[in-house]
C-alpha positions in Angstrom: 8.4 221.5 121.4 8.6 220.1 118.0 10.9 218.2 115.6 11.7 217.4 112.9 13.3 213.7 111.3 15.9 213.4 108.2 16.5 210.2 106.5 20.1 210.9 104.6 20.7 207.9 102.1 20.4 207.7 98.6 19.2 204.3 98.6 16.1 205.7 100.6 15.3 208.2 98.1 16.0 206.2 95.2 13.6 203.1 96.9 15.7 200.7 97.4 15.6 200.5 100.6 12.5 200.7 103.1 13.1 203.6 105.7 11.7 202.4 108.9 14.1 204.8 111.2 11.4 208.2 111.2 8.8 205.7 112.0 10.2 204.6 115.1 12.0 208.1 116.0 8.3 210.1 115.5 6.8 206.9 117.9 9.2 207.9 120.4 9.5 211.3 120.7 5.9 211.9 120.2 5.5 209.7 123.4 7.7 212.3 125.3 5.2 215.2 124.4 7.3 216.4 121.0 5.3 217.3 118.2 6.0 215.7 115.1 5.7 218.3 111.9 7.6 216.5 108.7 9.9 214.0 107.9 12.0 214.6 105.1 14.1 211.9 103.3 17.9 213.7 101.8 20.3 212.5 99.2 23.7 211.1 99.9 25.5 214.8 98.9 27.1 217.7 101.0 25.2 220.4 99.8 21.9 218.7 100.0 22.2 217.3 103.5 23.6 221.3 104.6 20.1 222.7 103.0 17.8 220.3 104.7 19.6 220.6 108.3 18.9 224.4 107.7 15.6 223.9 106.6 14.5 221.9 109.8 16.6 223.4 112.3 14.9 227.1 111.2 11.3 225.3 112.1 11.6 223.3 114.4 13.5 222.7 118.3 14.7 219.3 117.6 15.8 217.9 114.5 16.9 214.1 114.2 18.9 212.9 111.3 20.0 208.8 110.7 22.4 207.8 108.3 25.6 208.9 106.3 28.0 208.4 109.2 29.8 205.2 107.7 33.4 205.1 106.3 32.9 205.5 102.4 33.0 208.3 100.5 28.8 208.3 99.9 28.9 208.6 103.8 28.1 212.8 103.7 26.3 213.7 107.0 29.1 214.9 108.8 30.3 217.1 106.0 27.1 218.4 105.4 26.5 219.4 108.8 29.8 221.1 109.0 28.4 223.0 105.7 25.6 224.1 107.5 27.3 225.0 110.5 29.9 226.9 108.8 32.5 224.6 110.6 35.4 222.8 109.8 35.9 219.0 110.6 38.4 218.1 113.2 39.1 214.9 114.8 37.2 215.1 117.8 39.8 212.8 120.9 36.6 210.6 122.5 35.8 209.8 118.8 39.7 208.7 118.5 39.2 207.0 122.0 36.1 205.4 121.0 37.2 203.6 117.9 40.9 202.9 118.9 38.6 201.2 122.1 36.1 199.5 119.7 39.5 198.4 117.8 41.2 197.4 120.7 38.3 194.9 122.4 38.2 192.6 119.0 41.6 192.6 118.1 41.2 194.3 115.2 43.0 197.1 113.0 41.6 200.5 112.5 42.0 201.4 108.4 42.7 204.8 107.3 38.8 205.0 105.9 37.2 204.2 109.1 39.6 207.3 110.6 36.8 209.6 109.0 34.2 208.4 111.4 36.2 210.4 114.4 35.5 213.4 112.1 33.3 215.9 113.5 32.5 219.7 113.0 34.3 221.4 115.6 32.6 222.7 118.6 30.0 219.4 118.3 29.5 216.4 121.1 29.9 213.0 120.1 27.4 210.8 121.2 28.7 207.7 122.6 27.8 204.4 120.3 27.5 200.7 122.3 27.6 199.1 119.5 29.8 200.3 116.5 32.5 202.3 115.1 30.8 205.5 114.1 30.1 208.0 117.5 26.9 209.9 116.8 26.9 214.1 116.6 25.2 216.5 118.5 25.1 219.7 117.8 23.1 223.2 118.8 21.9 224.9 115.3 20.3 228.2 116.1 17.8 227.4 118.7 17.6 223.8 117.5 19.0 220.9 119.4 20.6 218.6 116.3 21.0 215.1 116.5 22.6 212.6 113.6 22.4 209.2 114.1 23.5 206.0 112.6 22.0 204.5 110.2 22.3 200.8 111.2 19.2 199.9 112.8 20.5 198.2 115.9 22.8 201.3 116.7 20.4 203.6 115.9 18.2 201.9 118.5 20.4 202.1 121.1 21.4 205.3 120.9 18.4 206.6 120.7 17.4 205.7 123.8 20.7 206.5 125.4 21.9 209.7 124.1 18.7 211.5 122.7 15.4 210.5 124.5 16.7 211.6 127.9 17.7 214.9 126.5 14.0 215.2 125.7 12.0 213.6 128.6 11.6 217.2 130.2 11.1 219.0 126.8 7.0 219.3 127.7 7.0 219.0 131.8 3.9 217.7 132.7 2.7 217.2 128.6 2.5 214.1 126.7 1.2 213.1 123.5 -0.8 210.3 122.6 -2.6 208.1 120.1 -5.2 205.5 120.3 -5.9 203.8 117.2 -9.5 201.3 116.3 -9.6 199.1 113.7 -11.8 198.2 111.3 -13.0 196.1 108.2 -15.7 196.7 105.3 -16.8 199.9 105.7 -16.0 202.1 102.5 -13.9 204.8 103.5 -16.4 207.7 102.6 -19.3 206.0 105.1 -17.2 205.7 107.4 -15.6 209.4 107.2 -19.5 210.4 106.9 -20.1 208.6 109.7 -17.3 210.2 111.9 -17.7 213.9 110.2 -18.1 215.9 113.6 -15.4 214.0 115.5 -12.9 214.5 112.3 -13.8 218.5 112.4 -11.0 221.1 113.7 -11.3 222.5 116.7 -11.7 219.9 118.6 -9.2 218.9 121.8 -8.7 215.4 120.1 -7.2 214.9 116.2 -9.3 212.2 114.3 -7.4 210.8 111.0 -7.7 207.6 109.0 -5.2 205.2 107.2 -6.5 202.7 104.8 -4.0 199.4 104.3 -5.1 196.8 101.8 -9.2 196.7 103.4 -8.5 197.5 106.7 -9.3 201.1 108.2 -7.7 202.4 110.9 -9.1 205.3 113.2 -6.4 207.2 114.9 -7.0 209.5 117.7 -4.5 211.8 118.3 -4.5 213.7 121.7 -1.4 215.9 123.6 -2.1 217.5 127.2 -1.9 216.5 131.0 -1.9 212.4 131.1 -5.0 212.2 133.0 -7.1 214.6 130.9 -5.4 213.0 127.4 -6.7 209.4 128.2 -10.2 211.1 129.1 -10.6 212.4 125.8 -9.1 209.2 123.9 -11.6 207.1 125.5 -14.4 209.4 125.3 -13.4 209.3 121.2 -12.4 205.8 120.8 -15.6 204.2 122.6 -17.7 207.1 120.0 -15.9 205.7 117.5 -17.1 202.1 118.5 -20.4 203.0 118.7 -20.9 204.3 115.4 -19.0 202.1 113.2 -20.3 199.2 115.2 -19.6 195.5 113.9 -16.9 197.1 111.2 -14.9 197.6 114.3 -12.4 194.4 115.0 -9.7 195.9 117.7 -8.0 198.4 118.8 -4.0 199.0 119.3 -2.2 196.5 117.4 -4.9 194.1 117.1 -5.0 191.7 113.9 -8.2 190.2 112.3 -7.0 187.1 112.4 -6.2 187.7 116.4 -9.6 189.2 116.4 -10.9 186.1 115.2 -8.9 183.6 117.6 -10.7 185.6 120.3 -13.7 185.1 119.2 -13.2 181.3 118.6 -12.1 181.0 122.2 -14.8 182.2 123.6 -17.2 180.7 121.7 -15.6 177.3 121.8 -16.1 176.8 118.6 -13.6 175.1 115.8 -13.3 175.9 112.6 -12.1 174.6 108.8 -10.6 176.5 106.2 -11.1 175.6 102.2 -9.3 177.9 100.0 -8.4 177.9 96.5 -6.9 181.0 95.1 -5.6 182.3 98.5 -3.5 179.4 98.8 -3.3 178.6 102.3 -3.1 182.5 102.9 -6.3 182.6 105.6 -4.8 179.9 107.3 -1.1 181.3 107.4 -2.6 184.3 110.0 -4.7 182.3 111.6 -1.4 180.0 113.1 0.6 182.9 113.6 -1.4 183.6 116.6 -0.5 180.9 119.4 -3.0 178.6 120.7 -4.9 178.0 117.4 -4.4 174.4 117.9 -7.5 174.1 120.1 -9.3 175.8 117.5 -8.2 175.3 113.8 -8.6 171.6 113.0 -7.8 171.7 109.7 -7.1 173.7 106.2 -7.2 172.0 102.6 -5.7 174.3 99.8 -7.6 172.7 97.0 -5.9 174.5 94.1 -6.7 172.4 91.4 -10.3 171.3 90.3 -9.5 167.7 90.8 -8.3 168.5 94.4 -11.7 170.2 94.9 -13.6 166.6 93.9 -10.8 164.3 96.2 -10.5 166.2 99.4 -13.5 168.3 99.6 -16.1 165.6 97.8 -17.2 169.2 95.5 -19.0 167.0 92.9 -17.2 167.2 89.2 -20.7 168.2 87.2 -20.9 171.4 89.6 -17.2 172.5 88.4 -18.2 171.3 84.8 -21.7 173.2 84.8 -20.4 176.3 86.6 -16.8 176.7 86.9 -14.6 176.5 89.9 -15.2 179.9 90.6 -19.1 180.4 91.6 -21.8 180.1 94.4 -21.8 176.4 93.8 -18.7 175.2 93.9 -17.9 177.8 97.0 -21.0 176.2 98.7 -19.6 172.8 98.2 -16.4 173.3 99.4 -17.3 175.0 102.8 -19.8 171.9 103.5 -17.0 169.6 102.5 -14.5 170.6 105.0 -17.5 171.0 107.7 -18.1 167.7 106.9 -14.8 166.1 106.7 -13.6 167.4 110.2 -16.6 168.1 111.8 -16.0 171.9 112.8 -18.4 174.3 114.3 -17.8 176.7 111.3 -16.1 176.1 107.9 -15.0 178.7 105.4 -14.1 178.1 101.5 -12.7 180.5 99.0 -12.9 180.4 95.3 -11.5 183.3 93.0 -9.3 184.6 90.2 -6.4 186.8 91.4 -4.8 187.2 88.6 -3.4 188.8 86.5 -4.7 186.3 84.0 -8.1 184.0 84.0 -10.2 186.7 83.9 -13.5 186.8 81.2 -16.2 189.7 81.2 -18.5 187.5 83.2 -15.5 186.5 86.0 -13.1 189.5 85.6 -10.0 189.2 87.7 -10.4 189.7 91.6 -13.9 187.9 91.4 -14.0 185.8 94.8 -17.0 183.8 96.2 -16.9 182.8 99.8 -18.8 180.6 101.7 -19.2 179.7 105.3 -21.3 176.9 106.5 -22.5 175.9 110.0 -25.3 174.4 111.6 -27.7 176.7 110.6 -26.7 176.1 106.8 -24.5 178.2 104.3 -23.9 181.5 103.2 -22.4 182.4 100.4 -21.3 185.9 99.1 -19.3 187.4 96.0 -17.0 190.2 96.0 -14.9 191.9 93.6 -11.5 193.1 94.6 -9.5 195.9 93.1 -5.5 195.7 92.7 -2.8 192.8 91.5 -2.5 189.8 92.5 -1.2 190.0 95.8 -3.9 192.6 96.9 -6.4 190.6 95.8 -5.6 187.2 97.9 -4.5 189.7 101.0 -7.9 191.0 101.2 -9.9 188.2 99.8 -8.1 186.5 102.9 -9.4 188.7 105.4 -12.6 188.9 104.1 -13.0 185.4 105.0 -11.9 186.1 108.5 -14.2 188.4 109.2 -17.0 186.5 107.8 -16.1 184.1 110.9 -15.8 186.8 113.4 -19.2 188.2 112.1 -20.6 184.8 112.5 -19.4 183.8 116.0 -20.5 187.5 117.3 -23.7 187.5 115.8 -24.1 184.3 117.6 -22.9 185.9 121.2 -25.0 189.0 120.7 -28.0 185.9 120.2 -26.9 184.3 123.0 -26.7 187.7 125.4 -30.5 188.3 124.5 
């Protein structure tokens, strides 16, 4: 079985709104053994909304719409599926019971506007709403099963849980569909698809793609069949996967870096201090979104300014002078400074110009040095970083975290042997 999800709302189309709704539909259905095959975002009007119901209800066996069932008169779902349907709209009674019900329990009076959301093309089902005034519409199209939604995210929610999913739990007996996903960070995106060509090929019972978000990779593998045999083959891939792209990989599922790297504090024991200039406190911001990082992070100085660099990092004035606050020396300093000052197992400082200005042929904009320094000494590297400004400090940021996690596994893997 497959399906297909509609996102009806001008403001979608137009941008001005995020749609999150046909991420979290495809999630579930997909989980229920129902194939995904497009998503399609539709204009506020009749005739368009009619045409795209068509479209996907002549392709696929379940198509999902959300949005358009408000009160105003940019609210066109219901019209346009009555178009496509060749229906009329009638006021459907467990609509009218519904909202005179909704009404009812907060003492409230039902306008004439909201009267249209009882509307529905004749011969369709409402779908009971827990929440709101609008009842969703369900409708057979064809051989498609046709479901249109709120568009407010809580009823949506709800509903789809209530009314739709259980409709579908049996549409692939014995089938579901799954995907695991491994994460990684550093590898250029052609190594990495060179070095996963033959798991990527077609043919294959598993479905290898990538998704690249601001330096991180992400490996999904995509398998539908019997439950047993579909885990079989996602750990067969994902643990392939490991192998080959070995210390690029950080974790799997929903895993962070900076999680990643809390993991690997723990274990280690080990503390660390942040110094960071141009990402502003930005490493240290993921680091204390993860709990417990109290035991770990003992402290994070954003030394903005040069003189900031001198007083709370001790980074001596004629390096900055001689060099410039961006460079191997002044990185250096700053990473032995807040070692120093706190007396963590591992400090990290960044130094760089994110832009959009500050840039010069020899420092162009996106120029970051980092350095990390423990009791073996200090390493510093420099990296250039495409995009604007809040690219740059996003991945500069995670650079830095995974400078730590390199460290602290190299150091296991030492330890193991």
């Amino acid at each position: 079985m497959n399906a297909v999800i509609l996102s009806i709302g001008t403001e979608l189309v137009r941008g001005l709104r995020l749609d999150t709704h046909a991420a979290d539909i495809a999630r579930a259905v997909t989980a229920l053994g129902v194939d995904v095959i497009r998503h399609e975002t539709v204009d506020d009007d009749d005739g368009a909304i009619a045409a795209a119901v068509c479209r996907a209800a002549a392709e696929a066996d379940v198509v999902i719409a959300t949005g358009g069932l408000g009160p105003t008169a940019d609210d066109c779902t219901r019209h346009g599926l009555a178009e496509a349907m060749g229906a009329r709209l009638v006021a459907h009674p467990d609509a009218v019971a519904h909202l005179d019900a909704w009404a009812a329990a907060r003492g409230k009076r039902i306008s004439e506007s909201n009267r249209v959301q009882t509307l529905l093309p004749d011969g369709a089902e409402p779908l009971p709403n827990p929440i709101g005034t609008a009842v969703g519409i369900a409708v057979r199209l064809g051989e498609a099963q046709v479901f249109c939604l709120p568009g407010v995210p809580g009823e949506m929610r709800a509903m789809l849980q209530e009314s739709v999913l259980p409709r579908l739990e049996n549409a692939a007996p014995g089938r579901v569909t799954r995907v695991r996903t491994v994460r990684t960070f550093g590898l250029p995106e052609s190594e990495l698809g060179e070095r996963l060509a033959d798991l990527m090929a077609a043919g294959r019972p598993t479905r290898l793609g990538t998704a690249c978000h601001t330096g991180v990779i992400d490996v999904h593998v995509h398998a539908s069949g019997p439950a047993d045999e579909v885990d079989r083959l996602l750990g067969a891939d994902a643990a392939a996967v490991r192998e080959r792209l070995g210390d690029a990989v950080f974790g799997e599922g929903e895993e962070t870096m900076a999680s990643a790297v809390a993991d690997a504090l723990r274990a280690a024991g080990a503390t660390l201090a942040l110094a960071e200039s141009c990402t502003g406190g930005l490493v240290a911001a993921k680091l204390v979104a993860v709990p417990g990082m109290s035991d770990h992070l003992l402290e994070a100085v954003v030394a903005y300014a040069n003189a900031s660099k001198v007083d709370a990092l001790g980074v001596p004035e004629s390096l900055i002078a001689a060099h410039g606050a961006v460079s191997e020396p002044v990185v250096r300093a700053m990473a032995e400074g807040a070692r120093r000052r706190t007396g963590a197992s591992l400090a990290v400082a960044v130094t760089g110009i994110a832009g959009p200005g500050g840039g010069s042929p020899e420092k162009p904009v996106g120029t970051v040095w980092f350095a990390l320094a423990d009791a073996n000494g200090t390493d510093a590297v420099c990296e250039r970083f495409p995009g604007d400004r809040a690219l740059v400090r996003e991945r500069a940021a995670l650079y830095a975290l995974n400078m730590v996690r390199l460290r602290l596994r190299a150091r296991a893997i030492g330890e193991c042997q």
